[in-house]
N, C-alpha and C positions, 0 to 999 in steps of 0.2 A: 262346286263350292259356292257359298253365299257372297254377296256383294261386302262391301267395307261397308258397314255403320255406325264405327264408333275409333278413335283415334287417340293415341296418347303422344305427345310430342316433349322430347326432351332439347329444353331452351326456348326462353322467352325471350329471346335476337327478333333482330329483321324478320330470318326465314321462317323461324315458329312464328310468330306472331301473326305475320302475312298468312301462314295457312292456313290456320286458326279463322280469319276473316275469313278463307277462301271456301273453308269445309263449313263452316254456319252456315255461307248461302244457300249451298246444297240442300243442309238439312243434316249432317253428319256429325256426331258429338262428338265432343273434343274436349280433351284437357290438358293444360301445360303443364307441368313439370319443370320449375326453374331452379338452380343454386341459390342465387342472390337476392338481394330485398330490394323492392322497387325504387325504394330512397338510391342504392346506392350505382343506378345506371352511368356509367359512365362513357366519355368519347365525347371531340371535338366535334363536327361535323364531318356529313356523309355528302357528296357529288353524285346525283342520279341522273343519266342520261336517257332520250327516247322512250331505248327497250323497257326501263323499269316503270317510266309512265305507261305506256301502254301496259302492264301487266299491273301496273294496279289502276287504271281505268276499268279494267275488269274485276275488279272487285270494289269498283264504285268510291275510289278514293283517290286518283291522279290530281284532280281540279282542289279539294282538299289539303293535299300536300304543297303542289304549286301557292295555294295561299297561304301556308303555314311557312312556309321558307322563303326562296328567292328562286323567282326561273330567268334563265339566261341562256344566246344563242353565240355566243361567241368565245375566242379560246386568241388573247393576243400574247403577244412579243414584246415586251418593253426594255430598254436598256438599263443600267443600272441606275441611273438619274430621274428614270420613268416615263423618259419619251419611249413612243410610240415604235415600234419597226417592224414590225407584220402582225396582220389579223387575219385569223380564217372562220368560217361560219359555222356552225354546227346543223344539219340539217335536222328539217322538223319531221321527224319521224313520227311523233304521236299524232299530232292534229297540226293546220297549217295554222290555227288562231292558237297554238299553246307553244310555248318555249319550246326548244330543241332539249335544255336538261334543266335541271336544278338543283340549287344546294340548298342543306336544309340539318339543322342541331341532329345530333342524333336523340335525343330525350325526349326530342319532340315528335320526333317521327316514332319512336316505341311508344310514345304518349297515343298518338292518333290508334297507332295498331291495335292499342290494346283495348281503348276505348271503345270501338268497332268491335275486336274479337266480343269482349263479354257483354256489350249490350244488345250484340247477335245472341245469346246462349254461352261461350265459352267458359271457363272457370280455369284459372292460376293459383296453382300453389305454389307462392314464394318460397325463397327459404329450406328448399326440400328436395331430395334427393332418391335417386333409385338406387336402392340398395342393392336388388337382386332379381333379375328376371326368369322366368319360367315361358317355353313357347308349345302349347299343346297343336292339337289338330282343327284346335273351336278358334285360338288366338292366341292373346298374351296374358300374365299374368306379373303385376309388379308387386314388387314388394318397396315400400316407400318408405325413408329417412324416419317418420311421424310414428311408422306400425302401420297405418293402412294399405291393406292391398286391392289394387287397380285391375278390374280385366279390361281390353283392347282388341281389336281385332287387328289391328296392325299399329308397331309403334315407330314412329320417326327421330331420326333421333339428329335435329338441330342446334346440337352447342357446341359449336365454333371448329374454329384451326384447332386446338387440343381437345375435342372430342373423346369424351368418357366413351361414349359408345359406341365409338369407333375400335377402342382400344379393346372395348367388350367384343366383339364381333372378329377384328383380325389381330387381336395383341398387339406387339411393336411392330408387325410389319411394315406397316406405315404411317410416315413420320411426315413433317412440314419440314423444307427443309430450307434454310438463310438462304437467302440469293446473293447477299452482296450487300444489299443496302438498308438502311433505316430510315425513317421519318420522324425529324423537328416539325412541332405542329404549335400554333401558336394561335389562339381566340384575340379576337380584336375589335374594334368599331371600322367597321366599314366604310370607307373612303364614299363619296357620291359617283367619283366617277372611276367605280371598280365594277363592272355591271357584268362581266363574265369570266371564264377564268383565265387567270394572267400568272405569266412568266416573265421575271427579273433576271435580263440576264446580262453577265460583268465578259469584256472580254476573254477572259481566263479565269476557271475556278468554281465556285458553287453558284447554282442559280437558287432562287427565290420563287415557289409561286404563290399563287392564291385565291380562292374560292371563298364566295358569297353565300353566304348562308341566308341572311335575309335584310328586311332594310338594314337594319340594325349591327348585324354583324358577320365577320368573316374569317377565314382563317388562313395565316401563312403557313406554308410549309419550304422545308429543306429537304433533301434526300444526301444522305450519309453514306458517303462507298467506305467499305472497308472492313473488316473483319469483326465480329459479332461480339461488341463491347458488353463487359460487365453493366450490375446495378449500376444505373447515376441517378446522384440524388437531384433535388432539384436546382438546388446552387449550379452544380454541375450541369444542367441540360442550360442555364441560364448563361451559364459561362461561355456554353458552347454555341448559342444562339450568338450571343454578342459579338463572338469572334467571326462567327461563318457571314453576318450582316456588315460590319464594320465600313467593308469600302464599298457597300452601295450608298448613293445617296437622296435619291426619293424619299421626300419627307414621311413619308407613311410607312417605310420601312426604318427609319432615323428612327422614328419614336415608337418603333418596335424593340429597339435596341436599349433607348434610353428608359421604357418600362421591363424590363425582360425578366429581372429581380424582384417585382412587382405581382408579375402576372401571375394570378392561377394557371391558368389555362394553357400552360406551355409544358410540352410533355416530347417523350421519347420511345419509341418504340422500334421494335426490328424486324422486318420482313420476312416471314415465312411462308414460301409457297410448296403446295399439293397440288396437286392432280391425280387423282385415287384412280388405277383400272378396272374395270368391271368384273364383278359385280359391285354394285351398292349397295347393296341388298343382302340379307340374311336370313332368308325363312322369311316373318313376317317384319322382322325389322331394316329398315329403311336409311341410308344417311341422305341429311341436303342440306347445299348454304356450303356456308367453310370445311364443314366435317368432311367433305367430298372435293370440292376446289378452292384453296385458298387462295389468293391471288395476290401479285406484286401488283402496287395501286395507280398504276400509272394511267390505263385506261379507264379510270373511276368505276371497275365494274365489278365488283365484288359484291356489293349489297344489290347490284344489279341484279349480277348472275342466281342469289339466293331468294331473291322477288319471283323472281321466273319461276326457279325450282320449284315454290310454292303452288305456284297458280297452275303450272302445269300439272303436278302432283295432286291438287286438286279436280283440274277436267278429266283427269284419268279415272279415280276414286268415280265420279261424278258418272261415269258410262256404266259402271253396275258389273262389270265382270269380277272373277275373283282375285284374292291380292294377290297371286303369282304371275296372271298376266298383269294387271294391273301395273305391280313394281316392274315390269318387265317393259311393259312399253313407255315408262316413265324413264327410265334410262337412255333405251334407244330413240325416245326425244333432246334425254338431255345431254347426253357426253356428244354426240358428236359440234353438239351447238356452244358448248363451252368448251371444248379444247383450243382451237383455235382460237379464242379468245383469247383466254389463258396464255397460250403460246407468245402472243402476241404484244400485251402488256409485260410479259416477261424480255421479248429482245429489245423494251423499250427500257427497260430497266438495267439490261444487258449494255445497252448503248451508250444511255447514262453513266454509266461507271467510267468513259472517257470524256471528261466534262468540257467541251470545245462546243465553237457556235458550229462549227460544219457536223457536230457529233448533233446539235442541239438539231440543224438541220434532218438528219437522218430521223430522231425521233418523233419530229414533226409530220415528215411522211410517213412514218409508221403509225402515227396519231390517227391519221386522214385513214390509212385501212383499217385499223383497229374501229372506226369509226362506221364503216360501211359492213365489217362482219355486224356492228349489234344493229346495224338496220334491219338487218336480216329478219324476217318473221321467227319466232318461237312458238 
């Protein structure tokens, strides 16, 4: 069978976008296929550690990104008033002159991807949707939202934890499913001296943490235990900020509380994790990114793990076999490198749901191995 030379990816995220970068260098055409309109990207900030600099160092954009956000080597402990009580280091897995991770807007970062993707060659159709696919023995054939039809030789299909095309491929079998918890996330100005990511914690009851995005700004978060609440509106996520902040006293967390009614940028969302078994793959159609592993965020590795997926799914493409091996060793590179991950960030999430400093303790050494798997080469 022929090599891959042509790709259609459904989802203009992270992990389409990334691979989009990844398949231009090759030489590979590509075309996204996105739902939404670029006006309307939304999401706080993304936390990227090592593993995903190093995989887009390989596609010639780590040093890029690092200047577009904020890079940071450290993960401390503060109490509720904001003093100091443990700090650990993030090891520099990409380079020894580059941060250990960084945080970074997500707008900004699908800004950089996209800019890269199509002034390689890619093309984005906003707004547009696959209505119907057809998979012969040459490829694929879409049938798109507009009336245009697409041929492909293999299609990817990149849009998210509720992936259409997942649903295409095995119906309901598989579902994301609540772990427990939520996340209060909240945009802000950046303190000067919040230079990596940091944990508020009260002796009893909800902690606090937070990530740097760039000089300029950062963002808190809560994690919410508890059974999988209805809509809230924004009053309601504001109400809920205020109460769960209340008896910290760190001025930067005060005047979280006293804007909370104020802020845009304060939202609620609830934790759905996947881990899909193999196959991923379907003929010539392909899933990666959340459609395959969604993850509880504890190890900031979700947008990680769909970086990789990219880049690897890319070097595979890139050796010239046909898509059946092809898809085939792009698996058995990637599930055994993201389960334990996965796993991992979830008993940290697990852990979290008994919200004590010796519980806080326990997640902290699971921090430190979750941190040594994404050392790990991919």
């Amino acid at each position: 069978m022929a090599a891959i030379r042509s790709v259609t990816i459904v989802g203009g995220g992270i992990a389409g976008l990334t691979l989009a970068v990844a398949l231009r260098q090759i030489g590979v055409g590509v075309r996204i296929i996105e739902k939404g309109d670029r006006a309307s990207r939304l999401g706080t900030g993304i936390s990227l550690l090592g593993n995903a600099l190093r995989a887009l160092d390989r596609i010639g954009l780590a040093d890029t990104c690092i200047t577009r956000g904020y890079g940071y080597d450290c993960v401390k402990t503060r109490d509720a008033g904001g003093k100091l009580i443990d700090e650990i280091r993030l090891p520099r897995t990409f380079r020894p002159d580059r941060p250990g991770a960084f945080g970074i807007m997500r707008p900004v970062l699908a800004q950089i991807l996209e800019d890269h993707a199509t002034a390689k060659g890619a093309t984005i159709d906003f707004e547009t949707t696959v209505e119907d696919l057809e998979e012969t023995a040459d490829g694929v054939t879409l049938a798109l939202s507009g009336g245009e039809k697409v041929g492909c030789d293999i299609l990817v299909g990149a849009d998210g934890a509720n992936s259409v095309m997942r649903h295409r491929l095995f119906c309901d079998t598989l579902k994301p499913v609540y772990c427990g918890q939520g996340g209060l996330r909240y945009t802000a100005p950046r303190p000067p001296e919040m230079d990596g990511v940091t944990f508020y914690r009260a002796a009893v009851g909800t902690g606090v943490g937070a990530i740097p995005l760039s000089d300029e700004k950062c963002y808190y978060f809560i994690l919410e235990t508890g059974e999988r609440p209805g809509h809230l509106s924004q009053t309601e996520v504001a109400d809920l900020w205020q109460e769960r902040v209340a008896s910290f006293t760190a001025p930067e967390l005060v005047e979280t509380v006293e804007r909370a009614h104020e802020a845009e940028a304060l939202s609620y969302r609830p934790f759905d994790v996947l881990m899909m078994p193999r196959p991923w793959h379907k003929g010539r159609v392909v899933l990666i990114g959340d459609a395959v592993h969604s993850m509880s965020p504890q190890l900031t590795s979700g947008g990680g793990m769909a970086i990789e997926d990219a880049v690897v799914l890319a070097e595979e493409i890139s050796a010239g076999r046909d898509f059946a091996e092809t898809l085939a060793r792009f698996e058995n590179r990637r599930e055994p490198r993201v389960r334990p991950i996965l796993d991992t960030s979830l008993a940290i999430c697990y852990n979290e749901q008994n919200p004590t400093m010796e519980g806080h303790r326990k997640s902290m050494d699971l921090l430190q191995r979750g941190y040594a798997l994404l050392a790990d080469e991919f």
